[in-house]
C-alpha positions as CSV (number, residue, x, y, z in Angstrom):
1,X,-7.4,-115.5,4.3
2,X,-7.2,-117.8,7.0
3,X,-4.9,-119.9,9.1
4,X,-6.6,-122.7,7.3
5,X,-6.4,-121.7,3.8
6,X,-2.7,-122.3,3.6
7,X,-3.0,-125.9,3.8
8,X,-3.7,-126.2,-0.3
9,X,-1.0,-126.9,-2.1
10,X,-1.8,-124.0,-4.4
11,X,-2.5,-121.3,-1.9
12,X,0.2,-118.3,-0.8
13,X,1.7,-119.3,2.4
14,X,0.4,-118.1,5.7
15,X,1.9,-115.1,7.1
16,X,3.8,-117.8,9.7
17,X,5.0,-119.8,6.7
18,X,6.4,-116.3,5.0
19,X,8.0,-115.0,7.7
20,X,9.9,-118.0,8.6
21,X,10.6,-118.4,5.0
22,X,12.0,-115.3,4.8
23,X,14.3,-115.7,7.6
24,X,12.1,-114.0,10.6
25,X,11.5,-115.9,13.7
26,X,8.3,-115.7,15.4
27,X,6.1,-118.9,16.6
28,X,2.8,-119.8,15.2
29,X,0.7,-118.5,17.2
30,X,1.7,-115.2,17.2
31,X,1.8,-115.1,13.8
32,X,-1.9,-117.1,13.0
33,X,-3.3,-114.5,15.8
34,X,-1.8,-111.8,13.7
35,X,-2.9,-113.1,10.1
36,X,-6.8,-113.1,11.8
37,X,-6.5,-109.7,13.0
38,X,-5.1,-108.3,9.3
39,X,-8.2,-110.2,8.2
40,X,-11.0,-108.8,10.0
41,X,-12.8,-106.1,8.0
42,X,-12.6,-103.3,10.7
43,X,-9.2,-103.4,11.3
44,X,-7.6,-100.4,10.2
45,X,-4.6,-100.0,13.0
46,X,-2.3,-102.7,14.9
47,X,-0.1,-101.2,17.5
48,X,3.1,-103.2,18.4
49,X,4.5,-102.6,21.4
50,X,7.8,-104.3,22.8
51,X,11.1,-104.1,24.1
52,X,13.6,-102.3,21.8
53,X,15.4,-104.6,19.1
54,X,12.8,-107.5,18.7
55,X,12.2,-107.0,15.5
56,X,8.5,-104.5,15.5
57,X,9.7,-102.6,12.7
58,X,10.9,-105.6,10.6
59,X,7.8,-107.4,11.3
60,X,6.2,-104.4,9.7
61,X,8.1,-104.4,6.6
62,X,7.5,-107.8,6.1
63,X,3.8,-107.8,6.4
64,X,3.4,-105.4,3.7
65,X,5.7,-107.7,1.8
66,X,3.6,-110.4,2.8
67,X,0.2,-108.4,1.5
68,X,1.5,-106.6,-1.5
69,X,1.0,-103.8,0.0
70,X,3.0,-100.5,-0.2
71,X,5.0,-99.9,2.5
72,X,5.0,-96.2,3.8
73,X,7.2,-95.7,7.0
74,X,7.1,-92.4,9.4
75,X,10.1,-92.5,11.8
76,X,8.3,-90.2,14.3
77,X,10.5,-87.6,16.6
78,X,9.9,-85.0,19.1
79,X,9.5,-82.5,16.4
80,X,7.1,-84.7,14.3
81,X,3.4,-83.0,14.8
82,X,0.1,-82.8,12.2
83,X,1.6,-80.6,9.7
84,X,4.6,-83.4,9.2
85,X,1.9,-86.0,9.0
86,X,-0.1,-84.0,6.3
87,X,1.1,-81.7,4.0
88,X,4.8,-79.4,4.4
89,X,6.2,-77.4,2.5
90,X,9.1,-78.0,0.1
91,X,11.1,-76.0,-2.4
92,X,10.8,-75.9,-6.0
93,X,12.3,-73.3,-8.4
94,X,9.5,-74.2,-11.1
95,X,6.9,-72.0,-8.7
96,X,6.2,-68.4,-8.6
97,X,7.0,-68.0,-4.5
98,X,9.7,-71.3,-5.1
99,X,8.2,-73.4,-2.7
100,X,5.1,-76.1,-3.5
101,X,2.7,-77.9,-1.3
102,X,3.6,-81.4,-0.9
103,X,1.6,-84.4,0.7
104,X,2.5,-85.9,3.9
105,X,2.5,-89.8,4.4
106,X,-0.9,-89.3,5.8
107,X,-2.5,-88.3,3.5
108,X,-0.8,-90.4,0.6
109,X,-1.8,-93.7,2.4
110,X,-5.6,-92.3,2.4
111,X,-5.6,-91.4,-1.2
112,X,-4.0,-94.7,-2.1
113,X,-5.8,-96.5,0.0
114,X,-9.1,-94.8,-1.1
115,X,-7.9,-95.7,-5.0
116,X,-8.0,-99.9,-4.0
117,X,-4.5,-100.1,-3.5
118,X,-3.1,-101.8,-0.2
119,X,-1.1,-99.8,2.0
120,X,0.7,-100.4,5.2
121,X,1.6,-97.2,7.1
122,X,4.2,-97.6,9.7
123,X,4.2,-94.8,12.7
124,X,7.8,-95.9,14.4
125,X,8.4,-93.7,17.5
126,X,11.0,-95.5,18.6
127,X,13.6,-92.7,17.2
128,X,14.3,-90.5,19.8
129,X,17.7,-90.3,19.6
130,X,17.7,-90.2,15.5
131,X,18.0,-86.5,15.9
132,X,21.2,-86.8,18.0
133,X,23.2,-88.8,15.6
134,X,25.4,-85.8,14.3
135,X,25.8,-84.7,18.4
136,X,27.0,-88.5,19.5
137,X,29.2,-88.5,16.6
138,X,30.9,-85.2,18.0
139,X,31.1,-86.4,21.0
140,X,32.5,-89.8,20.3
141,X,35.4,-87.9,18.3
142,X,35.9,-85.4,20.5
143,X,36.9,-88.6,23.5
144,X,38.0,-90.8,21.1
145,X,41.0,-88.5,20.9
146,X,42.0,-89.0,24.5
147,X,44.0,-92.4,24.9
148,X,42.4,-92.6,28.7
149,X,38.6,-92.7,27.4
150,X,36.8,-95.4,26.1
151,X,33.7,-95.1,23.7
152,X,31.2,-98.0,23.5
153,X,28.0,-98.3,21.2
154,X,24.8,-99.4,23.2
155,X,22.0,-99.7,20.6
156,X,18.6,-99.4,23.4
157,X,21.0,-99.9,26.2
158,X,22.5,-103.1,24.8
159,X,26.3,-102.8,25.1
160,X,27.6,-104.4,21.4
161,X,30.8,-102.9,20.4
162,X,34.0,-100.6,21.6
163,X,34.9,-97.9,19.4
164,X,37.6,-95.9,20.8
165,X,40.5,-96.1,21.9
166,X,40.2,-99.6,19.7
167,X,37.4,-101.1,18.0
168,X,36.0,-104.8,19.0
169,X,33.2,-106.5,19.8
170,X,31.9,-106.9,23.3
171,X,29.6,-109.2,25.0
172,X,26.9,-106.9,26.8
173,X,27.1,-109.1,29.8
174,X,30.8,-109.2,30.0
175,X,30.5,-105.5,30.1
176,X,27.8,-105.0,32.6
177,X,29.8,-107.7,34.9
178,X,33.1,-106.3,34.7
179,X,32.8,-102.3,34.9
180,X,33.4,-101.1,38.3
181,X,34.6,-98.2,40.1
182,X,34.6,-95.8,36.5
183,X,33.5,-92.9,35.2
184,X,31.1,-92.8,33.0
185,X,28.8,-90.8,30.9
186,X,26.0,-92.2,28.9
187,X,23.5,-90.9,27.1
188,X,20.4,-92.8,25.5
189,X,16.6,-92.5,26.0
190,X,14.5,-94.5,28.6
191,X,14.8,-97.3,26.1
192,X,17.4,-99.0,27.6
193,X,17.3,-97.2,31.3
194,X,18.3,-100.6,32.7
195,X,21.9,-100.4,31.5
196,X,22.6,-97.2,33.6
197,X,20.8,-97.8,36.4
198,X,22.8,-100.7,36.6
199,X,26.2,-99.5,35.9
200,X,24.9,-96.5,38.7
201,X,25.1,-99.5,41.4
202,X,29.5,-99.7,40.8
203,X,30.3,-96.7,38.7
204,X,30.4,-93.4,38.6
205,X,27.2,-92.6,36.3
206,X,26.4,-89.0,34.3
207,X,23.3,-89.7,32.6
208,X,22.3,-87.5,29.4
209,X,18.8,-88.5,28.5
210,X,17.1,-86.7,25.2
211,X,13.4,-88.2,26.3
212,X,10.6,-86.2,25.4
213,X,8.1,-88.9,25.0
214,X,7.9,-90.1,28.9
215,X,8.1,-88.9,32.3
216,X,9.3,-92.2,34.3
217,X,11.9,-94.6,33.8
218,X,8.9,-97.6,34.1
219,X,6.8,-96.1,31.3
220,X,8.5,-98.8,29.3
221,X,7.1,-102.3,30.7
222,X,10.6,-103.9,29.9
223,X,12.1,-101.8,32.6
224,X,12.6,-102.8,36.1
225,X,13.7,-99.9,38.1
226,X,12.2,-96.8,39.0
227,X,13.7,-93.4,39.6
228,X,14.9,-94.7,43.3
229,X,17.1,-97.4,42.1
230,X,19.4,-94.7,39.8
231,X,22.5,-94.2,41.9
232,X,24.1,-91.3,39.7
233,X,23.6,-87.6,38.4
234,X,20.8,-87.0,35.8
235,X,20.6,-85.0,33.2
236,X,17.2,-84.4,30.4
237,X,18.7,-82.1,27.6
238,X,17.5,-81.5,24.1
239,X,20.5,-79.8,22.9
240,X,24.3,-79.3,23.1
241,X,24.1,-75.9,25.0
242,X,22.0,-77.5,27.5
243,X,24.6,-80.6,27.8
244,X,27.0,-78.2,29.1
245,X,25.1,-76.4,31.4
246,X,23.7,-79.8,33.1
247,X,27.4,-80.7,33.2
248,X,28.6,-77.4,34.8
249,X,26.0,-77.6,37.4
250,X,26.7,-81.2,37.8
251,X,30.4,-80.8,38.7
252,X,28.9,-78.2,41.3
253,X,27.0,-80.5,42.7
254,X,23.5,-81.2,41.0
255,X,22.3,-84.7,40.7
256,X,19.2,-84.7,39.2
257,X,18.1,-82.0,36.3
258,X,14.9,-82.7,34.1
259,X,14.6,-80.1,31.7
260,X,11.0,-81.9,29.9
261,X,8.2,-79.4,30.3
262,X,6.0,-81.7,27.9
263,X,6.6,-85.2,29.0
264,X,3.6,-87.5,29.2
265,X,4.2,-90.4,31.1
């Protein structure tokens, strides 16, 4: 279907008329240079790449909406390889050995999609830190015991709310503006490596980074600054042992400790 095609009174809308229907902004072009892409008959993968929190993952979900097609989504992590993609193995008491075979989204798109059915599979890497949800929840209890510390939420970098030692809104801005001369520890992926390169400048900056996927700060074209601009101590950890040696050796002294051996970019 083309651009074009929309203009009937009795054709579906375009995908620009859907999405801003539905409530997702985007401008026409984007969206008619989209729609012609979907259309072409070798097209078989988009990729969307883009700062953090513009919407890529919505804009996924919606163009399967937009198709009829299923939607299949992979939130890929550091532990995500081929075996995850294809088949893994999964208990089941109705088996002799009490495990079974089960199919990976891979291979459920290509069997769908090889039955005429319309499928959208979605491979989202944008989840590094999923796995250290239970860990940052620790550690946000653990300091939002002590009166003195405060505990913010910074989605990608994006400073949007205080947690401890009260909960409110805050103005990322406001934040980044007014925070001088503290101590701070932060820890997020290269995502938003703006926000504590920044706050590095006036603060007192311990960065924890769990990044696996890249070796420099700039591998992410939204980010200005390289490794030179980042004023504090540094640490690359993939688990809560390793926080607290990066830590001890910090306090004795250490500024910079990468503990990536596979690290691409």
């Amino acid at each position: 279907m083309t651009p074009a095609a929309s203009l009937a009174s009795d054709s579906p809308p375009s995908l620009y008329e859907y999405l801003r229907n539905s409530g997702y902004l985007i401008d026409r072009t984007s969206a008619d240079l989209m729609q012609v892409v979907l259309a072409l008959p070798s097209m078989r993968a988009v990729l969307l790449e883009g700062p953090p929190g513009v919407g890529k993952t919505a804009l996924t979900e919606k163009i399967a909406q937009w198709l009829g097609a299923e939607y299949i989504y992979v939130l890929a992590t550091p532990n995500t390889d081929e075996d995850t993609l294809l088949y893994k193995f999964v208990p089941d008491e109705n088996t002799k050995s009490g495990i079974r075979v089960a199919e990976g989204p891979l291979v459920q798109a290509v069997k769908k999609a090889a039955a005429g059915r319309k499928v959208v599979l979605v491979l989202d890497n944008s989840g590094s830190m999923v796995e250290w949800a239970d860990m940052l929840r620790a550690m946000a209890e653990l300091a939002a015991k002590r009166r003195d510390v405060e505990v913010y939420l910074a989605p990608n970098g994006y400073v949007e709310e205080q947690i401890a030692p009260v909960r409110r809104k805050v103005s990322h801005d406001e934040f980044m503006k007014r925070t001088s001369g503290r101590k701070i520890i932060y820890v997020g992926d290269f995502d938003g490596a703006n926000t504590p390169i920044e706050l590095s400048w006036r603060n007192e900056v311990i960065w924890i980074a769990p990044e696996s996927r890249y070796k420099r700060f700039l591998s992410h074209s939204w980010v200005k600054y390289d490794e030179t601009k980042y004023k504090g101590a540094f640490i690359r950890v993939f688990n809560m042992d390793d926080i607290m040696k990066g830590l001890k050796r910090v306090l004795g002294g250490a500024r910079w400790i990468d503990m990536c051996k596979k690290c691409e970019l």
